[in-house]
C-alpha positions as CSV (number, residue, x, y, z in Angstrom):
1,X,-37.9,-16.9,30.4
2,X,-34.4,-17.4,30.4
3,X,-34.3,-20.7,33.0
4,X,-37.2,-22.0,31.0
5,X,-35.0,-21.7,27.3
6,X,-32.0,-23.5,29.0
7,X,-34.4,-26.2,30.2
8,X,-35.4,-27.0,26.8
9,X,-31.6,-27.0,25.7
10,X,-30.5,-29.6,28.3
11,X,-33.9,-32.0,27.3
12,X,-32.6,-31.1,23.6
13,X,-31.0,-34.7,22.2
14,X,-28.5,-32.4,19.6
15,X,-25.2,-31.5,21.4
16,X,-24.0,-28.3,21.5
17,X,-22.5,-26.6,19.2
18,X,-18.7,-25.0,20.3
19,X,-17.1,-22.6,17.7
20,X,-13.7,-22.6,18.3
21,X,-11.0,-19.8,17.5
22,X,-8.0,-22.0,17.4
23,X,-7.1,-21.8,13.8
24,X,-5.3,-18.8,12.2
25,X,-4.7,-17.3,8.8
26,X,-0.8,-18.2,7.9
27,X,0.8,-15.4,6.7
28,X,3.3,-15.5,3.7
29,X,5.6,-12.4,3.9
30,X,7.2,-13.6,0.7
31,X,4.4,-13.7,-1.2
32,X,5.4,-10.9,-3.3
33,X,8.2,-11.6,-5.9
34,X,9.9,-9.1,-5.3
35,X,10.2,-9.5,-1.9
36,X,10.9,-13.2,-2.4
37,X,13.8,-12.4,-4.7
38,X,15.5,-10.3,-2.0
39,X,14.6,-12.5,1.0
40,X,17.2,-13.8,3.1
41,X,16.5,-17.5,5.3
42,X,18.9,-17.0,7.7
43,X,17.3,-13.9,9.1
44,X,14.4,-13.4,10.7
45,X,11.2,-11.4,9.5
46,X,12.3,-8.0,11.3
47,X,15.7,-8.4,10.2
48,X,14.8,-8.9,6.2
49,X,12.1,-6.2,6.6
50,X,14.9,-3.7,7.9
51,X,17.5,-4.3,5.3
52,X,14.5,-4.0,2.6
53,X,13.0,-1.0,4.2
54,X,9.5,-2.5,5.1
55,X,8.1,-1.9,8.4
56,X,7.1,-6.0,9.8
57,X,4.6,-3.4,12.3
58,X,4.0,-0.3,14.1
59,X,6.3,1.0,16.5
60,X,3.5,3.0,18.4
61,X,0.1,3.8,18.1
62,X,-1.4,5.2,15.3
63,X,-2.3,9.1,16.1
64,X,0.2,9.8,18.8
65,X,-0.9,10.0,22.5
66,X,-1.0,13.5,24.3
67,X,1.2,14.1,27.3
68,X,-0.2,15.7,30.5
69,X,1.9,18.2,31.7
70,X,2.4,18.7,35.6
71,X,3.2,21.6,37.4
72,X,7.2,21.2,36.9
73,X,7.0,20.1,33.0
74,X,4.7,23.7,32.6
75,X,7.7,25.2,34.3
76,X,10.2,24.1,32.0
77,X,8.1,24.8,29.0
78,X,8.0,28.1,29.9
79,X,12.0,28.2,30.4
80,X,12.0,26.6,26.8
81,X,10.0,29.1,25.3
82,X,12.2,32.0,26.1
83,X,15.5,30.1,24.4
84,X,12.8,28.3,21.1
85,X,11.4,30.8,19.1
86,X,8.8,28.5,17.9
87,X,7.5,27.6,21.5
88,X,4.2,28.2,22.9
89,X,3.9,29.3,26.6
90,X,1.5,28.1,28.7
91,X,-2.0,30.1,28.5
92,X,-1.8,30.6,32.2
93,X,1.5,32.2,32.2
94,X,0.8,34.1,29.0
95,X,-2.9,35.8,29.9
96,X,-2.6,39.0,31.5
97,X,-3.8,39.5,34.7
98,X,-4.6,43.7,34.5
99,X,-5.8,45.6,31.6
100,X,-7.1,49.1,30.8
101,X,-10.8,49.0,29.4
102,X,-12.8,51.7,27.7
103,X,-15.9,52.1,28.6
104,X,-19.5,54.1,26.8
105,X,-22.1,55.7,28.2
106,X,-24.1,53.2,29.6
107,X,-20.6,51.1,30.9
108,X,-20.1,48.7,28.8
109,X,-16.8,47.5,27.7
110,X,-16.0,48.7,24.2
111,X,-12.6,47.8,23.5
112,X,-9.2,46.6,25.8
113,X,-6.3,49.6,26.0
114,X,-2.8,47.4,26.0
115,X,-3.9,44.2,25.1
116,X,-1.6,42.2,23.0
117,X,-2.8,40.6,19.5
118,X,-1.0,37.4,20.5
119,X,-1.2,37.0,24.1
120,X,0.2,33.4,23.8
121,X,3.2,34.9,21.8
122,X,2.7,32.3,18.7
123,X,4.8,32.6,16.3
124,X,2.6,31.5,13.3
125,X,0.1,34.0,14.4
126,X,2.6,36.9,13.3
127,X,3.3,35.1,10.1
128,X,-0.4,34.5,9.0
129,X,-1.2,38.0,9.8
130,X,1.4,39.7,7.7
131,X,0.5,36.9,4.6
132,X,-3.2,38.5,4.9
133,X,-1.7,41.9,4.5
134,X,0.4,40.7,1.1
135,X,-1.5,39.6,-1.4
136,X,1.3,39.1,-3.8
137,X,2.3,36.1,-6.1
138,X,6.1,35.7,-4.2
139,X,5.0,32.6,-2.2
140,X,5.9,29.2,-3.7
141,X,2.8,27.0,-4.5
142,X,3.0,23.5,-2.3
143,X,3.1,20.7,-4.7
144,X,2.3,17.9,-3.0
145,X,4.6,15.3,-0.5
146,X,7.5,13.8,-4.0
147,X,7.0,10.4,-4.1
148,X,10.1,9.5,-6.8
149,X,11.6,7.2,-4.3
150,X,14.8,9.1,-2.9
151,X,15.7,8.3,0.0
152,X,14.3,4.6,-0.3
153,X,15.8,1.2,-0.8
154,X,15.3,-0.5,-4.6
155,X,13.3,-3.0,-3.4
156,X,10.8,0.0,-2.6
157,X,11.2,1.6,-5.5
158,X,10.1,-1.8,-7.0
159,X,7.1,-2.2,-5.4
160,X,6.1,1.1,-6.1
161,X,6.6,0.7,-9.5
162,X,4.5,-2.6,-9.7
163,X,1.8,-0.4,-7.8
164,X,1.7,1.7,-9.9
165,X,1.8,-1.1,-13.2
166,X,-1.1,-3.4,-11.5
167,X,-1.5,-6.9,-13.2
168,X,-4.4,-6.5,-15.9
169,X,-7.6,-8.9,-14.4
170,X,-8.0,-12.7,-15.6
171,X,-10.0,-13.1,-18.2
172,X,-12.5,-16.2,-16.9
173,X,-13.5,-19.0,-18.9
174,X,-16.4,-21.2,-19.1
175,X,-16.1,-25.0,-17.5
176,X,-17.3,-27.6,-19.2
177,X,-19.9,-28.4,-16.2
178,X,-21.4,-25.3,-16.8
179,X,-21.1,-25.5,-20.8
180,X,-23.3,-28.5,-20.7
181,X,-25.4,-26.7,-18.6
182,X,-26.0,-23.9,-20.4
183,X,-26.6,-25.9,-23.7
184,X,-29.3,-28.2,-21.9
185,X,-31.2,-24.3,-21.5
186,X,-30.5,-23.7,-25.3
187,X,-31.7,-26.7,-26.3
188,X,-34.9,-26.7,-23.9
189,X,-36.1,-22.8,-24.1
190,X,-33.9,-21.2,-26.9
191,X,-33.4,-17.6,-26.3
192,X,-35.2,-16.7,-23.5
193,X,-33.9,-16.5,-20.5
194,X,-36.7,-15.6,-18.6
195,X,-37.9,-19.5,-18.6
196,X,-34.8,-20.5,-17.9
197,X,-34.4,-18.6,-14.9
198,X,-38.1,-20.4,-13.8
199,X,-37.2,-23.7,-14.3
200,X,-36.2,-25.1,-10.7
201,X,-35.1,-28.5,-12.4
202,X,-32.6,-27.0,-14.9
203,X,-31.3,-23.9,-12.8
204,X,-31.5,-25.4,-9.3
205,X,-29.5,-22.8,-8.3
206,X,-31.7,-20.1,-9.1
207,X,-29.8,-17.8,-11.8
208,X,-31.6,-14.4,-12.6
209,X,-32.3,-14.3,-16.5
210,X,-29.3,-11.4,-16.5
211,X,-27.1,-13.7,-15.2
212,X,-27.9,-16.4,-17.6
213,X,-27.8,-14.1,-20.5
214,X,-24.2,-12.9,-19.5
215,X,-22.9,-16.8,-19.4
216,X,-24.6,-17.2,-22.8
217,X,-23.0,-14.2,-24.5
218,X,-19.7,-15.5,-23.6
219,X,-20.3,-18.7,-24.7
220,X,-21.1,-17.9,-28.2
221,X,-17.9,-15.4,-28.3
């Protein structure tokens, strides 16, 4: 099937049709004014987006990438962990190997004698377990990551503030094209936009009747 397609191509007389990817969106990095105001010629786009405190793009992939540990890194965690109080050992140095079981009647294991609640010696595990236990109202409620703009450069605190002040949207007027237009409907069918919708030579375009009636209210305001 596929031979016989490309044979009708080639006795085809229309050449083929190439799309071709050569042409790129130009980007303007001073298209903002307040960025333009601040922008210096003589430096390039990295340079004037580090003095400004803009990142021009990401340093590494969003997300992070995991590291594999090896044998010797596992090591040296486990050296770390001793030393770092908020280090993790590794589960195959932190599981114990013997343990004392209590058995029932019938053999099964009911419970471990000498296990440890935290065999991988977490830190956080001891800290949610003793906020289960309190119940009181001495913790400090999180608020939410302070965006009043310490730390930043003006020209940040700028363009937050015109985020957060967006420009109101353009009111769009009628053009006298389609003025005429919509006053040959008027004059044709009156009010109702249903015929005008229907008319192929007067709405060649195909309006619906609720998009005619929209143009025509704000004509007549």
């Amino acid at each position: 099937m596929g031979r016989e397609l490309q044979k009708k191509k080639r006795r085809s007389g229309r050449p083929a049709v190439r799309q071709s990817n050569t042409t790129k969106k130009i980007l303007n990095p001073r298209g903002n004014s307040v960025i333009a105001k601040n922008w210096d010629k003589k430096e390039t786009l990295a340079q004037n987006y580090r003095r400004l405190g803009l990142l021009a793009r990401l340093k590494t992939p969003t997300g992070g990438t995991e590291k594999k540990l090896n044998s010797a890194s596992a090591d040296a965690v486990v050296a770390t962990s001793k030393s770092d109080p908020f280090a993790i050992t590794v589960t195959e140095k932190a599981l114990l190997s013997e343990a004392k079981v209590e058995r029932d009647a019938q053999g099964n294991i009911v419970r471990i004698l000498g296990r440890k609640a935290n065999p991988l010696n977490d830190p956080l595990n001891e800290i949610e377990s003793s906020g289960e236990e309190d119940n009181g109202d001495d913790h400090e409620e999180w608020g939410g990551i302070n965006d009043d703009g310490v730390g930043t450069t003006d020209v940040v605190k700028s363009l937050i503030e015109e985020a957060k002040n967006p420009a109101p949207p353009k009111v769009r007027y009628l053009s006298e094209r389609e003025t005429e237009w919509l006053e040959r409907l008027v004059a044709k069918y009156g009010d109702d936009t249903r015929a005008m919708a229907r008319d192929p030579k007067l709405n060649p375009m195909q309006q619906t009747a609720a998009d005619i009636a929209k143009r025509l209210k704000k004509l007549r305001a």
